[in-house]
N, C-alpha and C positions, 0 to 999 in steps of 0.2 A: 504494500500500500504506500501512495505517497500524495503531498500535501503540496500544495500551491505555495508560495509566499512571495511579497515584495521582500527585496534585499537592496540597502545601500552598501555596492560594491564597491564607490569611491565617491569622495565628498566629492558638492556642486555639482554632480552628475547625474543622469536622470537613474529613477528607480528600474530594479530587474526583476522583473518575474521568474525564480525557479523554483524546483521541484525537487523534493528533500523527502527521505524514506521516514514515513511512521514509524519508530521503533514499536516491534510488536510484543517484547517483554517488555511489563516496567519492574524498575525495583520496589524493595516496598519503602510504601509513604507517598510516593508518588501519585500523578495522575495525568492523565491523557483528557485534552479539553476542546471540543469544535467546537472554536470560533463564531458566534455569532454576531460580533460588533465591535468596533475597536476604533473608541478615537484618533483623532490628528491632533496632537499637545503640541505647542509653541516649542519645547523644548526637541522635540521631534525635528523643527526648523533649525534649531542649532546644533541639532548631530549632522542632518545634512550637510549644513555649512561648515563641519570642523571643528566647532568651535568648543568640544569636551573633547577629552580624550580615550575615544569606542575604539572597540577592535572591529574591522571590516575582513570580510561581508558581514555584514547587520539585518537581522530581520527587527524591525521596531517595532513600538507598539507597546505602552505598558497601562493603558486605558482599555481593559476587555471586560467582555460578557460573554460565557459559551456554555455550553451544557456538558456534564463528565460522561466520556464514550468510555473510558476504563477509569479503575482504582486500583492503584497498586496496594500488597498485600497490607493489614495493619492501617489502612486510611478509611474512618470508617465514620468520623465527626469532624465538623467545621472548627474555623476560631473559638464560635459562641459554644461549642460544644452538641449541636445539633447533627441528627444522622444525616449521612452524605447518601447516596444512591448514585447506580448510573442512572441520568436524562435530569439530572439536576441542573436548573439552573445558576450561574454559581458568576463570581468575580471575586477578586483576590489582591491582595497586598502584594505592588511591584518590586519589594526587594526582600531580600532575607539574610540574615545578619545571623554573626557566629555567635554572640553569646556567651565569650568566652573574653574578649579581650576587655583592654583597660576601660575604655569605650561604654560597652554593654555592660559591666559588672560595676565598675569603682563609679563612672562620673555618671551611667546611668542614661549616657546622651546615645543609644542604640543607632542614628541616620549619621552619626559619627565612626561607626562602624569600620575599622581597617580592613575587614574583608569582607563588608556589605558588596553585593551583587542585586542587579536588577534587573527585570525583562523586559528585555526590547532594549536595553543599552549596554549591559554587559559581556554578552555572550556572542563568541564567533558562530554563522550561522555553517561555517563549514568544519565545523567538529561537530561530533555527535553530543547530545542527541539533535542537534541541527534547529528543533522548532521551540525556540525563548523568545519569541517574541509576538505579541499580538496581531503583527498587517499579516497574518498566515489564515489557513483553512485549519489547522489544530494549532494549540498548542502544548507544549509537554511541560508539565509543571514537578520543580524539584519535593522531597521530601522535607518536610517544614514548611512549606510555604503557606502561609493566612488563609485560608481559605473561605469563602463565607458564601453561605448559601443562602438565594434570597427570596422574599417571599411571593407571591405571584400578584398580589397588591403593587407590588414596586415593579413598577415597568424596566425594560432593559435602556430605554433612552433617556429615563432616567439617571439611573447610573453612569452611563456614559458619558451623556451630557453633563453632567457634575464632573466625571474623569477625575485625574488627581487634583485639580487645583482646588475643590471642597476642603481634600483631606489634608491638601496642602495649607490651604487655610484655617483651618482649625486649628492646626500645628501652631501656625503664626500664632494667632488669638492667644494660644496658652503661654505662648513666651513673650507676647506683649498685650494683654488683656486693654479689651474694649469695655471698660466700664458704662455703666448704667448713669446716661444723659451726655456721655461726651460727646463731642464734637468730632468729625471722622473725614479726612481728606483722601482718596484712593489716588492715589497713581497707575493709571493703564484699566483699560478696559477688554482688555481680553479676557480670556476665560477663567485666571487666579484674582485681575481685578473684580470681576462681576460674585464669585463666590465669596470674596473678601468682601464687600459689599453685604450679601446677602446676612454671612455669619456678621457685621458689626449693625446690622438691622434687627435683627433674632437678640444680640447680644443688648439692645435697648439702648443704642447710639441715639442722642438728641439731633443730629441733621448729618448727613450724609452727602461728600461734595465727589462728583466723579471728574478727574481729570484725563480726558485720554480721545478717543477716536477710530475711526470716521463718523460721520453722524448715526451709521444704523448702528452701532455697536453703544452708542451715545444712550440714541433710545432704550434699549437695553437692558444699561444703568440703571436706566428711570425705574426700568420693570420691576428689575431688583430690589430697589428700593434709595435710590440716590435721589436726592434731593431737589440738586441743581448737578449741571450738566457742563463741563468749558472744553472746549474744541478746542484740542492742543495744536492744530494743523490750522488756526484761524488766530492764534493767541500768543503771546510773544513772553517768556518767562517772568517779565515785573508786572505785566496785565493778568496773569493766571493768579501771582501770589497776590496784589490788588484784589480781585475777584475772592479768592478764599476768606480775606478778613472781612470783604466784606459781609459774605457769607457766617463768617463766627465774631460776628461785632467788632471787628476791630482788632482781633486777638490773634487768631488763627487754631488751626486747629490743633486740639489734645493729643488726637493722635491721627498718625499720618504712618500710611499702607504703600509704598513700594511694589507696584504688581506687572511694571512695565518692561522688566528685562531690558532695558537701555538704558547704559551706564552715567548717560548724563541726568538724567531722573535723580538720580542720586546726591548729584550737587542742589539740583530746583527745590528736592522735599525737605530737608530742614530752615529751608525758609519760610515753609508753607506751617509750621508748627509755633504754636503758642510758649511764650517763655514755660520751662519747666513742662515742656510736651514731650510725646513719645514718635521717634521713626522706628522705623519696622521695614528693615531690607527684606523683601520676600520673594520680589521674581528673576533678581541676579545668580540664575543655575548656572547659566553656563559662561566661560569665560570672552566677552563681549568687547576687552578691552579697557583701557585703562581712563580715567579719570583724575583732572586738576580738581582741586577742594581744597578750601580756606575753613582749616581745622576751629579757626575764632569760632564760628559760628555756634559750635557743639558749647565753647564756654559761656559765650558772652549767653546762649541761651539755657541753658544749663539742662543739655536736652540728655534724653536716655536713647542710645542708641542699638538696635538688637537685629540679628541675624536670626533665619530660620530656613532649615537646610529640609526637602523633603519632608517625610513624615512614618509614623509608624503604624503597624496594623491597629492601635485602636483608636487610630485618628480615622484610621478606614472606617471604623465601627462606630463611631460619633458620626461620620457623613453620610453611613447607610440611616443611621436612625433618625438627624437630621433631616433627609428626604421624608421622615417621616409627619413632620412637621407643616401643618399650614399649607402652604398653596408653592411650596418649595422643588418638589417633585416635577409638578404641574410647569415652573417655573426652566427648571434644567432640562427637562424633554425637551421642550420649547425652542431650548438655544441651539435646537440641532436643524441645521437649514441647508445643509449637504450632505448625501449619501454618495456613494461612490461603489462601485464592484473592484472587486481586489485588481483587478488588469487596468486601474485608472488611478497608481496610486499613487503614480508622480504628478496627476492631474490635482487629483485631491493634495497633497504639501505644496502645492504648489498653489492652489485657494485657498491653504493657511498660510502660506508665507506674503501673500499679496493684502491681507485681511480683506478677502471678500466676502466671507460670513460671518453666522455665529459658532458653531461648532460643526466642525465636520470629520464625518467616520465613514469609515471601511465596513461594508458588509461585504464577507467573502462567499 
């Protein structure tokens, strides 16, 4: 038996379509998973471009939904400790960590992991077992890995359209809390800024200011629950930070969300923060390049400044339950406005890399 998938064989190059043998033993703890939906994440855009450092050939993809065609021996319950079957439908935590080093044990920080691995970006697609990554027709999932099984309430484009930036926000939120009545500035409206958005709405944020673009991505925001709206592609960095105070009387905002993966975001947002405010770097993954910065700033405002790298399986398990919430689900299907067939998958990164949607995925 063998399996379709996109492969990036070489950066800036278009996607391949090949064809990789199903392993037909698994070991045990494993599992065997067709594919049936698999986002295109931003960060997807900067393995294309080079810009981490993946081992090629690459099958990507760490945003899925498929149902288990096998269980290897010994796999027989989810995360939450729910029975597994074949014809389940299931999605999973994109990496898996040893658990053993300094990392996982002493500081506790597991997405700091020295031999964290993740699918769709760590794994050569020409070693065996060949399918880690989600743009495929299966995919083969290691022993340990998160697994969770969902409930048939929760749609699959749910899930997906949430992809990792929910869980990835969440993440954020816990190492830089959105208190009940702040003031909340997002940087970037793609798919980490609009979840970022959502969680500092949920989290009882008093106004809500989206910065980012094109205008349908704008509207979006709104959906999600932003406030006010400023077209960075219409707006010149002292008319956006103008705009934000004036938006939070004069002050600026408490806390301010980093969700744009462009390193000069980085210099714009701690201006956009209230003396004694919070930034919150969230969507600098990958390395994009270097930035000048006038360190005064951090003093004169006497600001907290915090990283958040990834996320961990029960940040997965907060953003499944999260969809459970309100009109949230409802909200993340929604942002899906491209579908594509696996043989159009350098068509589809290449309408995330242009941003001509809202979320767009692979159905193989």
């Amino acid at each position: 038996m063998k399996a379709r998938a996109a492969v990036l064989a070489a950066f800036n190059q278009p996607l391949e379509i090949r064809e990789y043998p199903v392993t037909a033993a698994l070991a045990p703890g494993e599992a065997l998973v067709r594919v049936e939906m698999a986002g295109i994440c931003g960060t997807d855009v900067h393995l294309w471009k080079g810009e981490l450092p993946v081992p090629v050939p690459l099958i990507m993809g760490h945003e899925t939904v498929g149902r288990i065609e096998r269980l290897g021996e010994g796999l027989s319950r989810d995360w939450r400790g729910a029975p597994l079957e074949v014809g389940d439908r299931v999605t999973w935590a994109s990496s898996i960590v040893c658990g053993e080093c300094y990392f996982c044990r002493v500081k506790r920080q597991p997405t700091r992991c020295v031999s964290r691995k993740a699918y769709g970006i760590s794994y050569r697609a020409d070693e065996p077992p060949h399918l880690r990554g989600g743009h495929a027709e299966y995919i083969h999932l290691r022993a340990g890995t998160a697994i969770f099984r969902l409930p048939e309430s929760l749609s699959t484009e749910a899930v997906v359209g949430a992809g990792c930036a929910l869980a990835t926000a969440i993440h954020g939120a816990e190492r830089c809390p959105v208190e009940w009545t702040d003031t909340v500035a997002v940087q970037g409206t793609g798919p980490v800024g609009l979840a970022a958005i959502a969680v500092a709405r949920q989290s009882g944020a008093r106004r809500i200011i989206a910065l980012g673009g094109p205008p349908h991505r704008l509207e979006l925001a709104r959906r999600f629950g932003a406030d006010a709206a400023i077209d960075i592609a219409v707006t010149a960095p002292e008319e956006r930070r103008r705009r934000v105070l004036e938006e939070t009387g004069g002050y600026g905002a408490e806390v301010v969300i980093e969700c744009a993966g462009v390193p000069e975001a980085v210099v714009e947002g701690p201006e956009l923060c209230c003396d004694s405010g919070r930034y919150l770097v969230l969507g600098q993954y990958a390395n994009a390049g270097n930035i000048s910065f006038n360190p005064h700033v951090i003093t004169r405002k006497q600001l907290e400044i915090r990283g958040s790298w990834g996320f961990e399986p029960r940040h997965v398990d907060r953003a499944l339950r999260f969809l459970g919430l309100g009109r949230w689900a409802e909200l993340f299907a929604g942002e899906i406005t491209h579908r594509y067939p696996l043989d159009q998958a350098q068509e589809a990164l290449e309408t995330v890399r242009l941003w001509r949607a809202g979320k767009t995925v692979l159905v193989p």
